[in-house]
N, C-alpha and C positions, 0 to 999 in steps of 0.2 A: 936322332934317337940311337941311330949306330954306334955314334960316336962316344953318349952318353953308356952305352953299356962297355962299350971297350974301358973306362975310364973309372968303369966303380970294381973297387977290389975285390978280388976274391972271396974272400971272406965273407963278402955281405952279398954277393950273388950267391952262394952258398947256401946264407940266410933265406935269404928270398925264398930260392928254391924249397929248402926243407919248409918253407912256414907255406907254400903254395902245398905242398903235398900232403902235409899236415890238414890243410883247410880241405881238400880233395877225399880226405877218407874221413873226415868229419861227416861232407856231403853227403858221401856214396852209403857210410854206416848209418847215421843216425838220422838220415833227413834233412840235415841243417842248411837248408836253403841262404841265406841268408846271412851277409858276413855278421851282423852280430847275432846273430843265434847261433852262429860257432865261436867268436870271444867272448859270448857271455855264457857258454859252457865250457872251453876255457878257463876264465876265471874264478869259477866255483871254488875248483880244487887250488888253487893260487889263493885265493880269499883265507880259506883255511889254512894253510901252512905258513901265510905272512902273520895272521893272526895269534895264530899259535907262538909266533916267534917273537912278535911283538907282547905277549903275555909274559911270556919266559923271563925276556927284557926287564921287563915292569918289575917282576917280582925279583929278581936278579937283582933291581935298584934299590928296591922298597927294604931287603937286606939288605942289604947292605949300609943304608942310612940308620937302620936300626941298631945293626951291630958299631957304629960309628957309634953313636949319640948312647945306647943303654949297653954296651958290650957285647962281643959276640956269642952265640951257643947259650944265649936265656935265654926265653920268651919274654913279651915285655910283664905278664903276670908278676913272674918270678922276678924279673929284676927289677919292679918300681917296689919289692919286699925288700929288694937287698942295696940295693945303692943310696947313696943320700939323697935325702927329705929334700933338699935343695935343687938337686936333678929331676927328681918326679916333676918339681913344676920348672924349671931350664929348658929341660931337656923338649918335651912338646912347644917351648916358645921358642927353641933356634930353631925348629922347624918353620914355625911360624914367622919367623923373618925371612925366613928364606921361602915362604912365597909370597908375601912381601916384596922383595924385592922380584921377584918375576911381576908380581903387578904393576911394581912400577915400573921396570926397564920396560915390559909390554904393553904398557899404555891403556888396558882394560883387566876388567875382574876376571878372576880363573874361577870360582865360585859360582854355581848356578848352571853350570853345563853337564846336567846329569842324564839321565837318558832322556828330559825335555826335548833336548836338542836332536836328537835323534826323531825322537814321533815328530816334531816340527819340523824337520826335514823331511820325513815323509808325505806330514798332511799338505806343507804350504809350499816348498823348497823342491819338486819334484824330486825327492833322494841325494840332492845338493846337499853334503856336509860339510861344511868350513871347516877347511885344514889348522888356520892360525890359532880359533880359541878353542880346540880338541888338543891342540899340541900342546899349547901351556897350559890345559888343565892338566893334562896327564903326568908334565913335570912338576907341576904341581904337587900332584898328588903322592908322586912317591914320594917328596919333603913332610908332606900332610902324613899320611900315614905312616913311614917310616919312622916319624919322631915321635908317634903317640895317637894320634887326632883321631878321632872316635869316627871315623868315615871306614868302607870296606875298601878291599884291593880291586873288587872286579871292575868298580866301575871305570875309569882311566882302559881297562884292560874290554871292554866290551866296546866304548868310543875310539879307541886307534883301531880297532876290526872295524867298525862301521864308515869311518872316514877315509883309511885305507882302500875298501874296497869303492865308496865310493868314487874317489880319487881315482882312480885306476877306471870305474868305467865311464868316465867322462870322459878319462882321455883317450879312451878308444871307442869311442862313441855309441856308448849302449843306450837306449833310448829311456825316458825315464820310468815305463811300467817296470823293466826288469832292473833298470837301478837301484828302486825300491829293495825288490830282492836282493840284489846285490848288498845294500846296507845289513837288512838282516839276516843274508851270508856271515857278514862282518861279526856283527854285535853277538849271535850266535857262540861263532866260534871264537869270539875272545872271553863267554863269559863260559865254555866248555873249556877251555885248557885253565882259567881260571881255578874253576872247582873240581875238574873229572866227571862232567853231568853233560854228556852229549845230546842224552835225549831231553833234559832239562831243559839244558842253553835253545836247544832247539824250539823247544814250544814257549819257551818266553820270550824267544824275538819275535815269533808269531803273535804271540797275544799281548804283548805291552807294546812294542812297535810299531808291528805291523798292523795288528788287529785283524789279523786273516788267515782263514785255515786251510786255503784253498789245495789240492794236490799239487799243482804245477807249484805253488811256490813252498812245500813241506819239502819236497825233492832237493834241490837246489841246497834248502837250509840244514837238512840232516847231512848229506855230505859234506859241505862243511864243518859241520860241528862235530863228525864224526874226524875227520881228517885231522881237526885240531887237536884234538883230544888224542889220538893216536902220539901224534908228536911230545905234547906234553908229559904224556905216561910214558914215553922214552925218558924223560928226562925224571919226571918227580914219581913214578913207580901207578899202580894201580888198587889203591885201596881206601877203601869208603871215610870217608873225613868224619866222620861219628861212629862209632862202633856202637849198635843198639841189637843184634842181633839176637838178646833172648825174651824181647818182650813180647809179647802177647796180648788179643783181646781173653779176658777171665772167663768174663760170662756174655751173653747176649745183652742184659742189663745196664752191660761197660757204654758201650754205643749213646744211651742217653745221657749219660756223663761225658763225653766226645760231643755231645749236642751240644751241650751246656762249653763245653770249653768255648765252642766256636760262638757263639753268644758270649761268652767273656771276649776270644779274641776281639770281635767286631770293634767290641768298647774300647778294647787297649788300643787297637789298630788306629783308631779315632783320634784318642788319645795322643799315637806317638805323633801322627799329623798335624796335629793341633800344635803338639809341645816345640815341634820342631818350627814351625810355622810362626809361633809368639813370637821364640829368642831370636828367630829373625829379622823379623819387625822392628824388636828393638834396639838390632845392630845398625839397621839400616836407618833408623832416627835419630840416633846418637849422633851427638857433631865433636864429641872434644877426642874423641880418636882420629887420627889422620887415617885414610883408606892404605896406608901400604905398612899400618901399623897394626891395621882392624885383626889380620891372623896371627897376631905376633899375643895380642891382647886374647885373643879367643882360646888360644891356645896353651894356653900361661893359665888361663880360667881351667881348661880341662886338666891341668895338672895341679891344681889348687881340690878339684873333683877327688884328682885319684888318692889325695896325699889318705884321704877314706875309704874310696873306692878303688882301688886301681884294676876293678876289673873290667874299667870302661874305657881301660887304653886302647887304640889300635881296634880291630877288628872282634877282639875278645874270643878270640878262637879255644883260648884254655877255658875260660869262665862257662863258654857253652858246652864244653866235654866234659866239663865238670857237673853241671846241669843234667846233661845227659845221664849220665853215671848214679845219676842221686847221690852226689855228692856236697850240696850246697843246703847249710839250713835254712828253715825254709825264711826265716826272718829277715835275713838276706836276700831271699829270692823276692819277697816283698818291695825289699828298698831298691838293688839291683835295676831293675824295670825304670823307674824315676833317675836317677844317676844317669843313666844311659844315654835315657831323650837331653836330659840336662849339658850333658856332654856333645853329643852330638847338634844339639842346635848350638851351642857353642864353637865348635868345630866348623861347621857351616857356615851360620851365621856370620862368623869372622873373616869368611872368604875362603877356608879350608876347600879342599877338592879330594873328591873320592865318590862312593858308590852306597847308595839308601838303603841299599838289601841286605845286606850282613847286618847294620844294625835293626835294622828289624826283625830277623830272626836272633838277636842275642834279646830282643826284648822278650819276644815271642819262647825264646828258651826260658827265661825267668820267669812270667807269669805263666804258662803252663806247671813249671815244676811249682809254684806255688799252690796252683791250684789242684795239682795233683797228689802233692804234701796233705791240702786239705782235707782231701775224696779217702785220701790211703786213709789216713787218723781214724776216719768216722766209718769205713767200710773196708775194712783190712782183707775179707777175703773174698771180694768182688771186683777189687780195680786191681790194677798192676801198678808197680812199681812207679813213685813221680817221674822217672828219670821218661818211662812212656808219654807222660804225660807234657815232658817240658819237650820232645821230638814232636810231637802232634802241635803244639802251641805251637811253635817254631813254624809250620806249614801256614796255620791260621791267621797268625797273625800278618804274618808275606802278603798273604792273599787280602786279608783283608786291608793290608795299606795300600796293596800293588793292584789291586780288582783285578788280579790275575790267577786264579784257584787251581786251573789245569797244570801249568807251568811249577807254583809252590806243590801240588800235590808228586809231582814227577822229581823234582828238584829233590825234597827232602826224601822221597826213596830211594834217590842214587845216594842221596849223603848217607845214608843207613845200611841200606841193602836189605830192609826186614820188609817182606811182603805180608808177612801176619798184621804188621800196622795201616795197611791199604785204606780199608775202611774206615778207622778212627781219621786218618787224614783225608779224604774223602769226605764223610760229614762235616769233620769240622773246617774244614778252607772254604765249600761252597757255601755254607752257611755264614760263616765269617765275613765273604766275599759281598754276598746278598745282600746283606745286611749292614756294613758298613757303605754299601752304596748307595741303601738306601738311606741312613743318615744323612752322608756327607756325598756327593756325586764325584768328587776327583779324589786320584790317589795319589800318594807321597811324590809320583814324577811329572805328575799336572799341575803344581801346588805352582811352580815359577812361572808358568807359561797362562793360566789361569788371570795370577794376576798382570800378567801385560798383554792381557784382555783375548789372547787367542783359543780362539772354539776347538776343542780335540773331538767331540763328537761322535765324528766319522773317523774312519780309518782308509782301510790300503781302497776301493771301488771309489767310494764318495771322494778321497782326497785325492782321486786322478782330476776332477772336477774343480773340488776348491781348491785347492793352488794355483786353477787360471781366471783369471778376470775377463770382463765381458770385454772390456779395454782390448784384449789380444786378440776377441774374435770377431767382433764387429763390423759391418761391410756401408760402405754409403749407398745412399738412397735415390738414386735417379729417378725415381717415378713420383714423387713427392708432388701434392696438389696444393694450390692460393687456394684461401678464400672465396675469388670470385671466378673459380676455374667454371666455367658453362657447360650445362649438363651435356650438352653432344662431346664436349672433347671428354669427358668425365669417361662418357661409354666408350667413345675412339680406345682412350687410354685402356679401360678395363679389358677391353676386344685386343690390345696387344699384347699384353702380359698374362702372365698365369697366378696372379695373387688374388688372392680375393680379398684383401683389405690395402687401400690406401690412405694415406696419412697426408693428414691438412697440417701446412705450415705459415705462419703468420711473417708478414714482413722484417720484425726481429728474430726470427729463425725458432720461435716458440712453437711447440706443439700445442695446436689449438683444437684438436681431435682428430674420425677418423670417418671415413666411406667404405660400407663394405658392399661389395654385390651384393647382398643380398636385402638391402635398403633403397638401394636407389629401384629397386623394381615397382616399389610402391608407386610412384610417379608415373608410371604409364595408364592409373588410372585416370587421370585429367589429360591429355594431351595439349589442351589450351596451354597448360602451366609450365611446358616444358622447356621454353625459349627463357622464363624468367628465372629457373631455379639453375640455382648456382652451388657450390663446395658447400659452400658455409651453411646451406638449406638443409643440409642431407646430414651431417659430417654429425656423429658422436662424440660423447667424452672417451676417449683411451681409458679405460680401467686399472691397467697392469703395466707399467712400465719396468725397465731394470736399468741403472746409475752404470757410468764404467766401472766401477770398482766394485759393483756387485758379484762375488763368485759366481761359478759354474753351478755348482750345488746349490744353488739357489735360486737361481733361472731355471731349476729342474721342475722345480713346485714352481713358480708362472707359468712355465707352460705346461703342467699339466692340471691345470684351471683354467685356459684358454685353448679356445677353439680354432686359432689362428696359429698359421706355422711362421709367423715372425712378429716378435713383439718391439716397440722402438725402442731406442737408447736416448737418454734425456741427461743431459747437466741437473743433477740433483741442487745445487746452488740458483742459476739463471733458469733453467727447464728449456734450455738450445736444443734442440732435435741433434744428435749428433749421426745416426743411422740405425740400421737395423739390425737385430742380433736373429739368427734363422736357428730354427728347431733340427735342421739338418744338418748345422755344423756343429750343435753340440754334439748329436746322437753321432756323428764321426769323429770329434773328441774321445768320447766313450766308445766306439770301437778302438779307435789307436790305442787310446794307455789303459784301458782295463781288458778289452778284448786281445790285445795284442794283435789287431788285424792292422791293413792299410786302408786308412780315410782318404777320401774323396775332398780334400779341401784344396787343392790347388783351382783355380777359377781361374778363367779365361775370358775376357769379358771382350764382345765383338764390336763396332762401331753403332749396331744398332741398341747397344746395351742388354743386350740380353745375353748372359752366363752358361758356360759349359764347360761343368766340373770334367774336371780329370784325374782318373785311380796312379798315382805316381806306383810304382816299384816300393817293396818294402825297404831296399835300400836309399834310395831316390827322396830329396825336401828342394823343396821349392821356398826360396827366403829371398826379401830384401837385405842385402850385407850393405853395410859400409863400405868405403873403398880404404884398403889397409894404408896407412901412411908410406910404406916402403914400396905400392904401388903409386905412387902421388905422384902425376908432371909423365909418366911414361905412357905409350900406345899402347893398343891392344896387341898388334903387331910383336909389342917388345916381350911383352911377357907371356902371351899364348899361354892362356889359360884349359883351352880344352887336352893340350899335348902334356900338359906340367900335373894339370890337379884331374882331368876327365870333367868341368865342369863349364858349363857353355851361359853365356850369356843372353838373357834375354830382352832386356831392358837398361836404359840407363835413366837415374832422374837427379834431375839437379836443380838443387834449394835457390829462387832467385829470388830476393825482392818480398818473400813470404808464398811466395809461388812455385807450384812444383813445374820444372819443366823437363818432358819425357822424350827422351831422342832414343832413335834406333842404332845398336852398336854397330862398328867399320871398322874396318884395319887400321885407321888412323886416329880412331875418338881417342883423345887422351885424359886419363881419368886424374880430377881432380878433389880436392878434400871436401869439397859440399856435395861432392856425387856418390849416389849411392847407385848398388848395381840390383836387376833381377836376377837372381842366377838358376839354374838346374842343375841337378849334379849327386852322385853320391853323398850322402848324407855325413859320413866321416871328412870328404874333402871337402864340403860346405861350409860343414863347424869350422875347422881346421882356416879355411878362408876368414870366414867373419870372426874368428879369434886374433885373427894376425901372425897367425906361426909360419911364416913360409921359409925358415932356415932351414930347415930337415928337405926343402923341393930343392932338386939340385937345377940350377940354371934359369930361376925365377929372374933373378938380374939382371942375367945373360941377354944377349942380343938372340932373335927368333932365327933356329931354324929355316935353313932353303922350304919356305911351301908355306911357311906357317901363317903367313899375313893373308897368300889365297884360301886358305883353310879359314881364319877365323873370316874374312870376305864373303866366304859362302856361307857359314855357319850365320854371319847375322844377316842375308836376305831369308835364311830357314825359319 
């Protein structure tokens, strides 16, 4: 070890040092026991300013493909007025080749990874976000949008926050409750530098992602979204993306007409999910388009849209200011709304990539200013102005696609800055919200994930649960009874163990029922009978069983309808008893990733079979690893694993024949590719292990240290 410190450069003893003293006053200040509860505070503020920077990027891109394809210093309003008829529809299909051809150099669709992918890695993925189809969507996206495509900027810009940060705490091994967090650190603050809506972005990764409001994780998500947002207003300045600042509610009477909006929203909101949802249907049934042709076609479409509408290019940022202002008649504000969904499921549909919220608040701008147009006509000195009217719609209808009402209600007050409108938005998103849920049960970011059949239901508590299968907790079953087990070894058995239910297994390994104490007592009233009666005398039907592939969340409800603290696990095809799933490993599940505490699930099983959990360290996992290939053919001896990584070996087993067979580690066991290790150890140099990374360990290779082969000799008689 001497030697190894003489030999690493200054510079990174430097490092070391500063990043120990660093974690030292982390400790001493805030508590942080625990190396990741000081890199996952840490990360917070790193989440936010990559995020920020990666927005910047985006929109940095998204111009500049704009200014390529429609020229620079328009907007694309103005210049699909001014350039030729023939570019209107060109100009959104080289877009559309060009991601096209990302589909095809990439080998899968960039379409369809909208904030889905996000709540799906929260519910099922433990916070796991795939770097490879977030990155082509996002370059995606800026060819999509930049060249017209009726999709928003934030969303590419809300997914590289989310993948980002989850990236980042994988690799430094944050576990996956505060991962979660971490994601909607991410998405937060990519969708605040986005807009300028810090407290916006905030509660929409809480409530579309996450689905949780808990304080431990609002903390975490406002810093971020605040830090983002700082940075961005360096760059793009600080002022409300809608200027609405003289409207008003007129009268108290106004409010019922805000009712009424939110009841139109509901319906539009239905609507845009619906429309959006056909054209995709029938991109996806279409065969005489080639797939790397599908956005080139889609896109070509939205510009055959604009050559009428062209206020359904891009993001529609002018048409909604325009809206705003009461600037749009209203006949237009009637068609507007239709054109839009038409456009944007086309954009979509075809594979385009971008973000569902911008177009739903341009719908949301257009039928409120319609229906504000209406209320003004027939009641001129009780409503306010349409342009009020299309800012409230704009909430409404968010909310009612997004079943997100807190989020749209906060979002479009940052976009405004008019608190006189609180209330009109406020009725109308919760109502809107309400009420399209209860039509339709998913909103516009569930509509992909719905149909390839995955349940969003639950959010951040319950998907600590469903994301694991009964497969990864399951234990086998030694106490397991025949048939024709004899009632004295029945009671032997039950006088050793502390269960009060055993399970009857049939010669083909089928579960044929079950004995609990509290059956077999019957029998003592014959004593005659007692020589005769056997398992199978006694034994019930099992009522409740759970399949491996049964979620967590759903072994929650069996056992809380049974009166037993272990229900069995059965081959749902053969019905093979494969073991048993315990009520106490879930409930320390559920402390780990929803409590944030340390479970009790490491076991230690003694010769006589009987079990003796042990509370590891919050740092500290106990795993079966593989043995990594670049340890393959070498001794324990050679790579001295306790001095390199801190992590000690307990077990070794090795696959023979279909046979496990278990040896005790020695300085000389040479680890081979069917052998897998038990190990102990800190939980970052575990992963780190069963990932394969050991380049960054300096001297894994190397020949062991004077001691190290007596070291690990002792360590495995330990």
């Amino acid at each position: 070890m001497q030697r190894d410190a003489e030999s690493t450069p200054g510079f990174l003893r430097r490092l070391r040092s500063g990043w120990a003293g660093i974690e030292l006053t982390l400790a001493r200040r805030f508590g942080l026991a625990s190396t990741e509860e000081r890199r996952f505070f840490l990360l917070i503020p790193a989440v936010g300013v990559l995020a920020a920077l990666l927005a910047l990027l985006v929109e940095f891109l998204m111009d500049l493909v704009r200014s390529l394809i429609w020229g620079g210093g328009t907007h694309l309003l103005e210049a699909a007025t001014t350039v030729p008829r023939w570019l209107v529809v060109a100009g959104p299909a080289f877009g559309g080749l060009v991601v096209g051809l990302i589909v095809w150099i990439g080998g899968q669709k960039v379409g369809g990874y909208g904030m889905g992918i996000l709540v799906e890695s929260v519910v099922l993925r433990q916070g796991r976000v795939p770097p490879k189809p977030v990155s082509m969507a996002a370059l995606a996206a800026v060819f999509t949008v930049g060249a017209g495509g009726s999709l928003g900027k934030e969303g590419p810009m809300i997914r590289l926050g989310a993948m980002v940060s989850s990236w980042l705490g994988e690799r430094l091994g944050i576990g996956p409750y505060r991962l979660k967090i971490l994601v909607g650190c991410g998405a937060a603050a990519g969708l605040a530098a986005a807009y300028n809506i810090p407290v916006g972005g905030a509660l929409f990764a809480m409530e579309v992602i996450l689905g949780n409001f808990a304080l431990e994780i609002f903390g975490p998500i406002v810093i971020a979204s605040v830090i983002s947002t700082l940075i961005a207003r360096a760059f793009a300045g600080d002022v409300p993306m809608y200027a609405a600042s003289g409207y008003v509610v007129e009268s108290g009477w106004e409010l019922l007409a805000y009712l009424g909006l939110g009841i139109v929203g509901a319906v539009a909101s239905i609507g845009f999910v619906f429309g959006i949802r056909a054209i995709k249907i029938l991109f996806a049934r279409q065969r005489f388009v080639p797939r790397f042709l599908a956005p080139a076609f889609g896109m070509a479409l939205v510009g055959v849209v604009a050559l009428w509408f062209p206020h359904v290019l891009g993001s529609g940022f002018e048409s909604i200011t325009l809206a705003v202002e009461g600037g749009l008649p209203w006949q237009l504000l009637l068609l507007l709304p239709l054109a839009k969904v038409l456009a944007t499921g086309l954009t979509a549909g075809g594979g385009g990539a971008g973000g569902m919220f911008t177009p739903s608040l341009f719908v949301g701008a257009m039928v409120g200013g319609a229906y504000g147009s209406a209320l003004h006509g027939l009641f001129p000195g009780v409503t306010a102005n349409p342009g009020a009217y299309a800012v409230v719609g704009m909430a409404a209808i968010a909310a009612g696609a997004s079943h997100a009402p807190i989020s749209a209600i906060l979002i479009l007050f940052e976009f405004t800055g008019n608190y006189d409108l609180i209330l009109p938005l406020m009725i109308a998103s919760i109502t809107a919200s309400l009420l399209s849920r209860r039509l339709y049960p998913h909103s516009v970011y569930e509509e992909s994930l719905k149909r390839r059949g995955v349940d969003l239901r639950y959010r951040m508590e319950e998907a600590a649960l469903a994301g694991l299968e009964v497969e990864g907790l399951k234990r086998a079953d030694t106490e397991t009874l025949s048939p024709t087990t004899p009632y004295a070894e029945l009671v032997e058995r039950f006088l050793a163990t502390h269960r009060q239910r055993l399970f009857v297994i049939g010669e083909d390994l089928t579960l044929l029922g079950a004995v609990s104490l509290h059956d077999i007592k019957h029998v003592l009233e014959d004593f005659s009978a007692l020589t005769a009666v056997v398992a199978h005398d006694l034994m019930v039907p099992v009522d409740r069983v759970v399949h491996p592939r049964t979620r967590l969340h759903q072994v929650t409800e069996a056992f809380s309808q049974s009166e037993f603290e272990r229900l069995p696990v059965v081959d749902p095809q053969t019905g093979v008893f494969l073991g048993v799933l315990s009520k106490r490993d879930v409930l320390a599940i559920y402390s780990q990733e929803v409590l944030g505490r340390p479970s009790t699930l490491a076991t230690f099983v003694r010769p006589d079979e009987n079990r003796d959990y042990v509370e590891l360290p919050p740092d500290f996992s106990l795993r079966l690893v593989p043995v990594p290939s670049v340890l393959v053919g070498k001794s324990l001896a050679e790579i001295h694993l306790p001095q390199r990584f801190g992590v000690r070996i307990i077990e070794l087993i090795r696959q023979r024949g279909g046979q496990r067979e278990r040896m005790m580690p020695a300085a000389d066991s040479v680890l081979e590719a069917n052998v897998s290790m038990i190990v102990i150890g800190p939980h970052e140099a575990v992963e780190r292990l069963r990932a394969g990374r050991l380049d960054d360990v300096e001297g894994v290779s190397a020949g062991a240290a004077p001691g190290d082969a007596e070291a690990i000799a002792d360590e495995s008689e330990t």
